[in-house]
N, C-alpha and C positions, 0 to 999 in steps of 0.2 A: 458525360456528366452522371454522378450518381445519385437515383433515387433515395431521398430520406426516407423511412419507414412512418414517420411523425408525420411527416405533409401525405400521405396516403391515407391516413389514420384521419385526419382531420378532414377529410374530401370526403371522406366517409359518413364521416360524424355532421359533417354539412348536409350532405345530402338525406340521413336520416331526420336530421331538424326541419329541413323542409318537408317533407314527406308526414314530418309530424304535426307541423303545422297545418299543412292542408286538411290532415283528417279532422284535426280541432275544428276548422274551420268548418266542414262538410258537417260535422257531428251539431255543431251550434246551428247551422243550418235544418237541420233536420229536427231537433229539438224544436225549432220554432215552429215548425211547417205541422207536428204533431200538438203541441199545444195553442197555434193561434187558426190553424186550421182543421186537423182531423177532428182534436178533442172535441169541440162546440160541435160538429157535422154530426160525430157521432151520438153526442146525447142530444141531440133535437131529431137521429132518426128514429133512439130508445122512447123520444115523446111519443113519437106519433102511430108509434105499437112496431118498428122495425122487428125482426127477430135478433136476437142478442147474438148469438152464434153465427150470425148473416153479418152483422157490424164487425165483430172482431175479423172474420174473415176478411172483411173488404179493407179494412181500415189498418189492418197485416197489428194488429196488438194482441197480448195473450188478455187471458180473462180476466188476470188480479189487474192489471191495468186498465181495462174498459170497465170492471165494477166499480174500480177507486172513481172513478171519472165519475159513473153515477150516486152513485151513493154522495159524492160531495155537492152534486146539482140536487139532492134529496127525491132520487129514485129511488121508490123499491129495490133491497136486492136482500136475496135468501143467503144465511149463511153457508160459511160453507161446509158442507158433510166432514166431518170427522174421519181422519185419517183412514184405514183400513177396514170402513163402514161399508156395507153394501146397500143396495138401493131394494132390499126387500121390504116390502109391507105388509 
């Protein structure tokens, strides 16, 4: 019996659909677990004087994501330094 080129092509393209679906799925997962769990944990440990660089660490987000978090809970947050500024005073 000879192999269609088209039915190999489409076993392909199945198995990348699925494949693709899972990550949606993982990814929607994971979206939730950061905004119905990390986000709130992190800014109630920013309440209670956490260190800010100890949260992101723990909570695995970079900065402009854990400042957006507070700043919308109405934390404090410094702007931030200007591009190719140095930290002399």
């Amino acid at each position: 019996m000879t192999e269609i080129p088209e039915e190999r092509q489409a076993a392909a393209l199945r198995a990348v659909a699925e494949a693709g679906r899972r990550r949606a799925e993982l990814l929607e997962q994971a979206e939730k677990v950061l905004t119905e769990e990390i986000r709130p944990r992190a800014v109630e440990a920013a309440r209670l004087g956490a260190g800010r660089n100890r949260i992101r660490e723990l909570a695995r987000v970079g900065p402009q994501v854990l400042y957006r978090w507070l700043e919308a809970e109405g934390l404090p947050v410094r702007d931030k330094r200007p591009k190719g500024s140095k930290n002399d005073s």
